[in-house]
C-alpha positions in Angstrom: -31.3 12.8 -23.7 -29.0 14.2 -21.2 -30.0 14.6 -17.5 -29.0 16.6 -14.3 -29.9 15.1 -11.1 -30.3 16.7 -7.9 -29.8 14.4 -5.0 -30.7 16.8 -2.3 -34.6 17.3 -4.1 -34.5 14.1 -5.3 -35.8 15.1 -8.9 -34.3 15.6 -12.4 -33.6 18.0 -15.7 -33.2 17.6 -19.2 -29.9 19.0 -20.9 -30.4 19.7 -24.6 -27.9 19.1 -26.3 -25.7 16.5 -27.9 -22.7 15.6 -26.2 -20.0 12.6 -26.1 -19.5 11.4 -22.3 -16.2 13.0 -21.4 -17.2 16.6 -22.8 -20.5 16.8 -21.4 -18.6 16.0 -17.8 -16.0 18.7 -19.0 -18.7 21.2 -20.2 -21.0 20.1 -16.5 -17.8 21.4 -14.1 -17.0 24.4 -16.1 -20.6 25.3 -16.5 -20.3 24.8 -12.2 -17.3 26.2 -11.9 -16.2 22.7 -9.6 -13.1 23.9 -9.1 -14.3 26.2 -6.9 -15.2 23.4 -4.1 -13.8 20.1 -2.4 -14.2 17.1 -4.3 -16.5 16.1 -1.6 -18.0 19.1 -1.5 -22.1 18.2 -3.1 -21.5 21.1 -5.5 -18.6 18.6 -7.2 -21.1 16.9 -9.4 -20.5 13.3 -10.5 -21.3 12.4 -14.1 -21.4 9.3 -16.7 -22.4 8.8 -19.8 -22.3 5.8 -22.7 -21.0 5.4 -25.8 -23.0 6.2 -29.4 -21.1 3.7 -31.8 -23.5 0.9 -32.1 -20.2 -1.2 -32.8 -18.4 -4.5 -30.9 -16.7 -2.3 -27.9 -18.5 0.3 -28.3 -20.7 0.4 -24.8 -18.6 1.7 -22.6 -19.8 3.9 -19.3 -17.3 6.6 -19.0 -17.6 8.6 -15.4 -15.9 11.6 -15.0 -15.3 13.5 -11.7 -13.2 16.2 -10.0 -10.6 13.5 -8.7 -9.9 13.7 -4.7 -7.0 11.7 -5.1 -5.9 13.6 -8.3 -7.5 17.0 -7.2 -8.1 17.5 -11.0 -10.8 16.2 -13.5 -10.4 12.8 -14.6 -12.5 9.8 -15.8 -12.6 6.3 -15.6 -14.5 3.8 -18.4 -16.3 0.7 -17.3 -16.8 -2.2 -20.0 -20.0 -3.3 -20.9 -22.5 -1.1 -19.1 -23.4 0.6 -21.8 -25.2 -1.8 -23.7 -27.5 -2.1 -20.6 -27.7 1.6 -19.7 -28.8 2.4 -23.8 -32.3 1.0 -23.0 -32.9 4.1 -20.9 -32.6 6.3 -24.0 -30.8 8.1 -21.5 -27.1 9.0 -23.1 -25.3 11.4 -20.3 -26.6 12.3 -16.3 -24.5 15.0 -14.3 -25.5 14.4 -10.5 -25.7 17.1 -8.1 -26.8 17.6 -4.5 -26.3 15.0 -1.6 -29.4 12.9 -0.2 -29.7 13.2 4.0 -29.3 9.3 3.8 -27.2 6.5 1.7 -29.7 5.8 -1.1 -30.0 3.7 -4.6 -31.2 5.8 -7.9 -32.7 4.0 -10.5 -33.1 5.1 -13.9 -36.1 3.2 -15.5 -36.7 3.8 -18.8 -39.3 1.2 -19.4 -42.0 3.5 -19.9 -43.0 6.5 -22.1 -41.3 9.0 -19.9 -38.4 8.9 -17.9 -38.5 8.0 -14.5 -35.9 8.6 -11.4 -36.0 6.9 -8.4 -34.5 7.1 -4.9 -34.8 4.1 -2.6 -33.0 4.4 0.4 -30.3 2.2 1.8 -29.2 1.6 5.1 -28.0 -1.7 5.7 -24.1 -1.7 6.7 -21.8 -2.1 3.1 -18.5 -4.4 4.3 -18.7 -6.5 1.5 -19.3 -4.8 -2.2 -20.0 -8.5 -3.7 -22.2 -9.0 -1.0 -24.4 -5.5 -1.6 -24.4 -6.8 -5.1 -26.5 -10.1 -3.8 -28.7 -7.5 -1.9 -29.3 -5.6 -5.5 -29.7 -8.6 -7.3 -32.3 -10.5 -4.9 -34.5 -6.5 -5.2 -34.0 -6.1 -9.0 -34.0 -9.8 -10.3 -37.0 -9.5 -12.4 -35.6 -7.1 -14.2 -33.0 -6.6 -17.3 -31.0 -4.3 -15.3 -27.6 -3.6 -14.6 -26.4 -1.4 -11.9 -22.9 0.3 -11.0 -21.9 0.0 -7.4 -19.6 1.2 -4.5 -17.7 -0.3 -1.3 -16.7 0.3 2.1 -13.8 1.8 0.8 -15.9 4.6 -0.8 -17.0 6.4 2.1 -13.4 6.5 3.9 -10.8 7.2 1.3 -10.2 8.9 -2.1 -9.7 5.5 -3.8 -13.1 4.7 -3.6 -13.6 2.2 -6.6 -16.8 1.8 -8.8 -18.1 -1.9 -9.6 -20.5 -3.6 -11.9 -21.3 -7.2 -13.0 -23.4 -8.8 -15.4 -26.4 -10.4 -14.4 -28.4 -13.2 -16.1 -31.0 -15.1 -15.2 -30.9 -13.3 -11.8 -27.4 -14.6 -11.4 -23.7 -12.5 -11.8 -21.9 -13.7 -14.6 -18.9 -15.2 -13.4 -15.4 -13.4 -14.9 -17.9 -10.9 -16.3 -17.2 -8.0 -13.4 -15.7 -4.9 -14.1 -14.6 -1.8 -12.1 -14.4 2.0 -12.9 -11.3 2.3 -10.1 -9.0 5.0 -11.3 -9.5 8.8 -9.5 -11.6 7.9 -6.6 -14.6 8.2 -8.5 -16.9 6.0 -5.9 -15.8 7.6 -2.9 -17.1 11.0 -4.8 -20.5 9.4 -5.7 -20.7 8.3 -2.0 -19.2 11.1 -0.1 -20.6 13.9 -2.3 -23.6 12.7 -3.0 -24.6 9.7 -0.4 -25.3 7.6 -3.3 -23.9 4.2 -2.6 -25.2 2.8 -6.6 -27.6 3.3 -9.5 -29.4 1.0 -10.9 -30.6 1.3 -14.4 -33.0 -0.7 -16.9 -35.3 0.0 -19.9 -36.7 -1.2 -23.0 -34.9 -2.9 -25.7 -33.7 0.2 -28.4 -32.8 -0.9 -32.0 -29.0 0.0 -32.9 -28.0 0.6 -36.7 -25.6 -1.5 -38.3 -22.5 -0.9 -39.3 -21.4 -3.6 -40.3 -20.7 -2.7 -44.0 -18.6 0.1 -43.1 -15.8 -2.4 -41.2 -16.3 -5.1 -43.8 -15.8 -2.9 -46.8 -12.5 -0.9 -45.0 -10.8 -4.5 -44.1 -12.3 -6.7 -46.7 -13.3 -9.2 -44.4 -15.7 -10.6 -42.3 -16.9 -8.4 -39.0 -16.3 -10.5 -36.2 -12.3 -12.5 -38.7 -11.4 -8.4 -38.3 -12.6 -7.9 -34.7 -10.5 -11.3 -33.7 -7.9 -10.5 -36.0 -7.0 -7.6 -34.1 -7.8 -8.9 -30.8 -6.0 -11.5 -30.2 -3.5 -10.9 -27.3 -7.0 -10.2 -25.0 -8.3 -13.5 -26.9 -5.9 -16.0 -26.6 -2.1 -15.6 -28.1 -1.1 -18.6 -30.7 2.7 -17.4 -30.3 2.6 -17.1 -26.7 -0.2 -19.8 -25.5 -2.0 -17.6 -23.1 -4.5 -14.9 -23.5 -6.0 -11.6 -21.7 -3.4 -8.7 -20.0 -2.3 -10.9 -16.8 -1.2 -13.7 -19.2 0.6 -11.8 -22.4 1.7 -8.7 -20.4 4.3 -10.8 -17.9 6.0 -12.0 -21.4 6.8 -8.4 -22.3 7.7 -6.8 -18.7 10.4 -9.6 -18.2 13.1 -8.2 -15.9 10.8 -4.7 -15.7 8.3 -5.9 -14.4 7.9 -3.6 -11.4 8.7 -5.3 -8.2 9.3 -4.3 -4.1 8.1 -0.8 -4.7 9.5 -0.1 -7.8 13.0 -0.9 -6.3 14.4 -2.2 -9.7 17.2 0.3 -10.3 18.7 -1.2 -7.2 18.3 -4.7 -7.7 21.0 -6.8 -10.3 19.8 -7.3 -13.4 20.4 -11.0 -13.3 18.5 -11.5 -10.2 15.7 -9.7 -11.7 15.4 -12.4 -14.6 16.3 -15.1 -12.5 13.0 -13.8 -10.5 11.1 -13.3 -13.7 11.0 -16.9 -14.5 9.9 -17.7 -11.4 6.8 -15.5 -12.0 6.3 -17.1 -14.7 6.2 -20.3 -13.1 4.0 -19.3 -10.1 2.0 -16.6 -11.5 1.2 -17.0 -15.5 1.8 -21.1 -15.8 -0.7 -21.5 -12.7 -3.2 -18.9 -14.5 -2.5 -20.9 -18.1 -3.8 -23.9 -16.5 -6.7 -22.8 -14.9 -7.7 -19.8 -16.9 -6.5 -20.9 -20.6 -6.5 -24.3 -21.3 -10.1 -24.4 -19.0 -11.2 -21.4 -21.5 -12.9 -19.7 -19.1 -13.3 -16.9 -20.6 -16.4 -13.9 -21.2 -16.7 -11.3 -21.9 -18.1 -7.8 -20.1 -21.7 -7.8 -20.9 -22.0 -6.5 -24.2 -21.6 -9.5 -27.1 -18.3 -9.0 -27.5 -16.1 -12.3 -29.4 -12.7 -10.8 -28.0 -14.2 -12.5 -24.4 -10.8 -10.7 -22.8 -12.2 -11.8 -19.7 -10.1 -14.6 -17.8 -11.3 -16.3 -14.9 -10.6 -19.3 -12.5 -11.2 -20.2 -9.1 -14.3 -17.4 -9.0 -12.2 -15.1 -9.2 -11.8 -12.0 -12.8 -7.8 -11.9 -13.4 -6.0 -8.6 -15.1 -2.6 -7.9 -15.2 -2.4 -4.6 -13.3 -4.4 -5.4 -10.1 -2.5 -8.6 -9.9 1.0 -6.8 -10.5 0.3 -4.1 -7.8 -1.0 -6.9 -5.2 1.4 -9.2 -6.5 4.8 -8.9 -7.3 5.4 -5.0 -6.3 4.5 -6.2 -2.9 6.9 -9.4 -3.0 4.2 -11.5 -3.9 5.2 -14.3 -6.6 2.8 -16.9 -5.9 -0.5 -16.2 -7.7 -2.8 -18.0 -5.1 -1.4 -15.3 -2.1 -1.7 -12.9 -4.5 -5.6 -13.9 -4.8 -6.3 -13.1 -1.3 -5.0 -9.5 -1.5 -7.1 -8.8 -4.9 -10.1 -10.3 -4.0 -10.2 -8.4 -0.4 -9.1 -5.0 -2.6 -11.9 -6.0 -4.7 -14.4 -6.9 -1.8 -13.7 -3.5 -0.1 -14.2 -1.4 -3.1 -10.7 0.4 -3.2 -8.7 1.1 -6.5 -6.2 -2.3 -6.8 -3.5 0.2 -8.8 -4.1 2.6 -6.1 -3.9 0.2 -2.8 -0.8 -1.9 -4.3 1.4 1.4 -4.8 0.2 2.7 -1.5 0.9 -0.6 0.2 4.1 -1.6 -1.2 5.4 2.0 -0.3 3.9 1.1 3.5 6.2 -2.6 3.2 9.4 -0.5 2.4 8.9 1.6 5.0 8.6 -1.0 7.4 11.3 -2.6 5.7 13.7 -0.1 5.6 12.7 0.8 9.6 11.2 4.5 8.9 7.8 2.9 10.1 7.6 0.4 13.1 5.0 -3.1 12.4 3.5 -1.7 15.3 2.6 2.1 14.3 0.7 0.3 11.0 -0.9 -2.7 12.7 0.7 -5.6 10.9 4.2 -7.6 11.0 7.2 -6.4 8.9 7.0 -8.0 5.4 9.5 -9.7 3.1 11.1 -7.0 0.8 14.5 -8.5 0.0 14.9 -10.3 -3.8 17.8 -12.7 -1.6 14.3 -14.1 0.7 13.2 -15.4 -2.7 15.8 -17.3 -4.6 13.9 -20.8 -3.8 10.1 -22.4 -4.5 9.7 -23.0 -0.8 10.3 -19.1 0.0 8.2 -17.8 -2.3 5.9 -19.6 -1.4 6.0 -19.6 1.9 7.1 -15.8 2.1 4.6 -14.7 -0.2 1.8 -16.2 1.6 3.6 -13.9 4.8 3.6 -10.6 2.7 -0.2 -11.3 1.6 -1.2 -11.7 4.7 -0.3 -8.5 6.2 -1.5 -6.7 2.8 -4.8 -8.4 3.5 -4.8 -6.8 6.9 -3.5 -3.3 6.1 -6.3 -3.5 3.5 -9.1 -3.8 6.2 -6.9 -1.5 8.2 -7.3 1.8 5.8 -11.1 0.5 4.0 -12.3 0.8 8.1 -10.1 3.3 9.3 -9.5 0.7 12.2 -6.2 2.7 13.6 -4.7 6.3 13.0 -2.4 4.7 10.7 -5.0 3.3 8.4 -7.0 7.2 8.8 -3.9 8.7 7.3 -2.9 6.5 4.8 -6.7 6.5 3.5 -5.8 9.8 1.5 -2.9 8.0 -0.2 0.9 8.5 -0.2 1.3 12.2 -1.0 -0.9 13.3 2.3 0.4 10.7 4.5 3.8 11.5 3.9 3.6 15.3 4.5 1.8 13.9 8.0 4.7 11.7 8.8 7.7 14.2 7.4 6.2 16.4 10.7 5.6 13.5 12.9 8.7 11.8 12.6 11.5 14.6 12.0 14.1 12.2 13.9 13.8 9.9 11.1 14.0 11.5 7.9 18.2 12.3 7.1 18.9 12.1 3.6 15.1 11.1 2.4 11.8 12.5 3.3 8.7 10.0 3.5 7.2 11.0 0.0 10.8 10.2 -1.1 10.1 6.1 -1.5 6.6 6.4 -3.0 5.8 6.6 -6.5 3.4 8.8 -7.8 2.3 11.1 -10.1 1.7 14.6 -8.6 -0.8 17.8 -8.8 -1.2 21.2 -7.3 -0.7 20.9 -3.3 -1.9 17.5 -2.4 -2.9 15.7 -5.3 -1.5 12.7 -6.7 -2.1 9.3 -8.6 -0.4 5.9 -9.3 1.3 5.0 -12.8 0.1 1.7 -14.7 2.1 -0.7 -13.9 5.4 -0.2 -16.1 8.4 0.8 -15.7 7.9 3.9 -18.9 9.5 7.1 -18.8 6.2 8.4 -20.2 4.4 7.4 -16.9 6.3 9.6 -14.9 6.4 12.8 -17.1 3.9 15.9 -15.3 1.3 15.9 -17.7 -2.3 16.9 -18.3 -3.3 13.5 -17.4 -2.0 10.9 -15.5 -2.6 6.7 -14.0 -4.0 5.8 -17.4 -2.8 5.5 -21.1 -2.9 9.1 -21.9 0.8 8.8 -22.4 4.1 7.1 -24.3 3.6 4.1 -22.1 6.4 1.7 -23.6 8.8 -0.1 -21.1 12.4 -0.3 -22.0 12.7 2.9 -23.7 14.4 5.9 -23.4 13.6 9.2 -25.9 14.6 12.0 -26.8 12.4 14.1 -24.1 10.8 16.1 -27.4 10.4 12.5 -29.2 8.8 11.3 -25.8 6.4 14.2 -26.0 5.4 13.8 -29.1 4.5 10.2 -29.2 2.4 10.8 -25.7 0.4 13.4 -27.6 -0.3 11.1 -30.0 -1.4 8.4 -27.2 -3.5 11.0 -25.3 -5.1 12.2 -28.5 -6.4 9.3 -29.2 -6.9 7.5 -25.9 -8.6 10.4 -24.9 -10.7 10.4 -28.2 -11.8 6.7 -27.9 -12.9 7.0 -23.7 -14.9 9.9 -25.2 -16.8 8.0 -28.1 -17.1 5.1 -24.8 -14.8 2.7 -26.9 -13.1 -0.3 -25.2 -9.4 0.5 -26.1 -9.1 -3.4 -26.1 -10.7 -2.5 -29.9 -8.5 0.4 -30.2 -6.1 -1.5 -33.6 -9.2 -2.1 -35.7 -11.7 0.5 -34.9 -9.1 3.8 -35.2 -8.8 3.6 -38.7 -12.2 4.0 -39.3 -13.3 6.3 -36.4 -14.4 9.1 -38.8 -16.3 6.7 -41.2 -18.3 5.3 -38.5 -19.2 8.4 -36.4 -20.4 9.9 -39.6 -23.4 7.7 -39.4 -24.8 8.5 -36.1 -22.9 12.1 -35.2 -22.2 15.4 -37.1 -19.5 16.2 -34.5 -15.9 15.9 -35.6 -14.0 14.4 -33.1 -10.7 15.1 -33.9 -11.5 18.5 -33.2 -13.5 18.3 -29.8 -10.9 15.9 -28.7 -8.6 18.8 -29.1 -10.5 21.0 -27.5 -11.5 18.8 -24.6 -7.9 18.5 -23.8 -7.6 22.2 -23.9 -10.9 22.9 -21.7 -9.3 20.1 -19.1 -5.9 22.1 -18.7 -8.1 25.3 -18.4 -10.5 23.9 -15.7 -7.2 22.4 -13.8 -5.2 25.4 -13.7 -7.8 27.0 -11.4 -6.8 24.2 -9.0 -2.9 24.1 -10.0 -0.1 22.3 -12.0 1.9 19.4 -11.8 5.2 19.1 -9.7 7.7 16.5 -9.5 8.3 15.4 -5.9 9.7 12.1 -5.3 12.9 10.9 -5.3 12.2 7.4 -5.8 10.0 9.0 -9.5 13.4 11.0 -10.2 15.6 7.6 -9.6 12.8 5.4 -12.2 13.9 8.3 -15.0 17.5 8.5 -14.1 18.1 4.9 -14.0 15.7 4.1 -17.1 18.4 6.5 -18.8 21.2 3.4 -18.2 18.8 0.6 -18.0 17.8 1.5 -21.4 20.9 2.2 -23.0 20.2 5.9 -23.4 24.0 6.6 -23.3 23.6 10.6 -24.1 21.2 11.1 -21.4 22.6 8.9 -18.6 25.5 11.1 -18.9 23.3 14.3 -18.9 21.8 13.3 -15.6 25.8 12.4 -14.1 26.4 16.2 -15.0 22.9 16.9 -13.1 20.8 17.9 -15.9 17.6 15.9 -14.7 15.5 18.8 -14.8 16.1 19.9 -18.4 15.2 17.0 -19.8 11.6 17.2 -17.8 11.6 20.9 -18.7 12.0 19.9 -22.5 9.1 17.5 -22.6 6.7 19.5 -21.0 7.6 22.4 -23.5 6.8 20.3 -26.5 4.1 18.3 -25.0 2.2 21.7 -24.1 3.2 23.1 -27.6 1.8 20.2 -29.3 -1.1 19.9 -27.4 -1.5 23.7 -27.8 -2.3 24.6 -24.3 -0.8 26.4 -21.4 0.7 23.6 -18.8 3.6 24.6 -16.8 5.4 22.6 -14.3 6.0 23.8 -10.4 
């Protein structure tokens, strides 16, 4: 069953029809013709939906959303809620409308029919963990679980949607996860005054398909799901486990660092650096994460239990790296202040990190003055961190004021923080007119990195230095993409193998399939769908690809703005031994190779995407 909720009348419609999450929120916005509207606008409907594969990682909630950060359609998956929202017997809602006051829904599906419910909520949000208390304490009594939104949701785009499991009337602790990327919360809360939903029903029997993994691989079900697991699980070759721990033994001297400033930092120092974050970020996290095995999982019985906690507090590679080491922050106990108050305000951690580190340059390089932001001038130099007593002591420095500038754009507490709660892109237009006596050779936008979209949207890369991140394509700030650091293609070869990411990235977030799961559960996509769907899926993941570049080039198409993007590709070029193409861009031939990607990434993709 497949529901439309209006917010404004405060009922609800069925949809017939049998749709995967992502193309029923594609096929809701062109059926409403979003594009037409501000994100904000009520008309810009807000949608998620679960997964169907009654398989280990397969109950995922997928939202999907026009972006306001992105200006496009985009999605965001959140582990675990799935297997909690199945007991509705409720597979996609589309909401639409805005209530006259902040308000929970909850979707009970306890009883013979549906029902929808709209319980207002007035009480102040500062604290997301703390509305979760609030939630808990009204809904204890029952086998719910519920998807909420912070402070940060009702003034910025970055908005961030959270969830945690709940036992025993108790959060699971590790177990929270966050549907951050796009601004989907400040959409649900801005468009729609909804500041959650809650959901619960009765207990729906799944098949099994057991057979069909342990016939393919010839082993046990849960040997195959380890098997091909296990740098989430734990790592025999590298003793460590989940993203945060494996992914700093791959990055090495890439690892992104002072706002992406790597091309201009020596190689040498960049290792010498390296180890230390080994020392103070991943050995610290070994021995209170790994060796203490606290680990879980993210609500849905899952063995793979990626999730790595300690001290309270859920760690992940990417919101640590962006409010860690790209802000000069090398000591994993500073770095836990800025996360958890990015995580108690409810704003995207990729997002905030990206915007903040590109506020610490510009304080650092004196385009922006401490007091025009609101805090004191950071750290940004690798020389200020050659020693254990500066990193420590200067991380702790730089964490502080990112702790502040946090509060400072989640509350809007200055004009600085107003502007900067719409993300680089915006700001910097603001600031190019503001300050013209600053800008000589570089404009504001210049020292950001970003991905960019018609007029003003925009969105932050993963956390790696890969060509692939930076390319103009259909979608952008996840792993629709060739997302390897350290190499450097042939801009045709690069297409190609970010087709055949997006392909099936976008396929699994459609079927709502942990991509943690990705290695053992591709193979046999087809096999396994066949038992519960007649769609194909290679063929509607073509065409949701194609229906997404339709519905976007109403609103525009992606440019390439920054110079500090440009200078990541150049220097990539020489940093990764590309010999031909570092002497292409010497002769000034940057924009060919961009042109040539785009050509046979659209070609291959079979869809019309041009770049401005």
């Amino acid at each position: 069953m497949n529901i439309l909720i209006d917010a404004k009348e405060q009922n609800y419609s069925i949809i017939e029809g049998e749709y995967f999450p992502l193309s029923f929120g594609m096929m809701m916005h062109e059926t409403h013709e979003t594009w037409k509207y501000n994100p904000f606008d009520e008309k810009n409907l807000f949608c998620f939906g679960r997964g169907i594969l009654p398989v280990i990682g397969g109950h995922r909630l997928i939202f999907s959303f026009r972006s306001p950060l992105w200006d496009g359609f985009h999605f965001s998956a959140m582990g675990g809620a799935g297997y909690t929202f199945k007991d509705t017997g409720v597979s996609n809602v589309a909401i639409t409308g805005k209530c006259s006051i902040p308000s929970l829904i909850v979707i009970n599906g306890e009883e013979e029919n549906l029902k929808v419910d709209f319980i207002p909520f007035n009480d102040k949000i500062e604290s997301i963990y703390e509305f979760n208390e609030k939630i808990i304490d009204k809904f204890k009594e029952k086998n719910y679980r519920a998807f909420l939104v912070g402070p940060a949701s009702k003034t910025t785009n970055m908005g961030a949607i959270y969830s945690h499991t709940i036992k025993n009337g108790k959060a699971v602790e590790g177990s929270e996860d966050w549907a951050a990327r796009g601004g989907g919360g400040s959409v649900l809360f801005q468009a729609h005054n909804i500041v959650g939903v809650v959901f619960f029903g009765k207990k729906r029997p799944e098949k099994d398909l057991r057979h069909i993994v342990e016939e393919h691989f010839k082993k046990p079900y849960t040997k195959v799901v380890l098997e091909n697991t296990e740098k989430y699980r734990y790592s025999e070759e590298k003793k460590t486990g989940g993203t945060f721990g494996n992914n700093y033994h791959i990055t090495m001297e890439l690892t992104p660092i002072f706002n992406w400033r790597m091309p201009f930092i020596d190689k040498n120092k960049r290792f010498k650096l390296h180890r230390k974050i080994l020392k103070h970020f991943v050995k610290n996290f070994d021995i209170e994460a790994i060796e203490t095995k606290n680990w879980t999982n993210c609500g849905e019985p899952c063995p793979t239990v990626c999730k790595k906690h300690r001290n309270g507090l859920h760690v992940d590679y990417e919101p640590y790296e962006a409010n860690g080491p790209l802000l000069g922050i090398f000591d994993i106990y500073a770095a836990d202040k800025v996360v958890n108050m990015v995580d108690t305000i409810g704003i995207d951690a990729i997002e905030f990190g990206n915007l903040c580190s590109w506020v610490f340059e510009l304080l650092d390089n004196g385009m922006l003055k401490p007091e025009e932001v609101g805090i004191e001038k950071p750290v940004f130099d690798i020389e200020s961190f050659e020693n254990d007593e500066d990193i420590l002591k200067n991380s702790e420095h730089n964490a502080k004021q990112a702790v502040a500038f946090a509060k400072i754009v989640a509350f809007n507490e200055n004009e600085f923080g107003n502007l900067c709660s719409r993300g680089v892109r915006r700001a910097s237009k603001v600031l190019n007119e503001k300050y013209p006596e600053r800008i000589k050779d570089r404009k504001f936008e210049d020292f950001g990195v970003y991905d960019s979209f018609g007029k003003e949207g925009q969105i932050s890369p993963t956390m790696y230095w890969a060509i692939g991140n930076f390319m103009p394509y259909l979608i952008q700030g996840k792993y629709l993409t060739h997302y390897q650091c350290g190499v450097f293609l042939e801009p045709e070869e690069l297409a190609k193998l970010s087709v055949k990411n997006t392909l099936e990235e976008i396929m699994l977030e459609n079927l709502g399939i942990c991509r943690f799961h990705r290695k053992w559960i591709t193979p046999i996509i087809d096999k396994l769908l066949k038992e519960v769907s007649d769609i194909d899926i290679f063929f509607e993941s073509k065409k949701l690809l194609k229906d997404i570049s339709k519905y976007d080039s109403n609103i525009g198409y992606p440019t390439m703005e920054s110079k500090r993007v440009e200078e990541l590709i150049i220097s990539g070029a020489n940093e990764f031994e590309n010999e031909k193409w570092s002497k292409e861009f010497e002769k000034g031939n940057f924009n060919e190779y961009i042109k040539r990607v785009v050509k046979k990434y659209e070609e291959l993709l079979e869809i019309d995407w041009k770049i401005k």
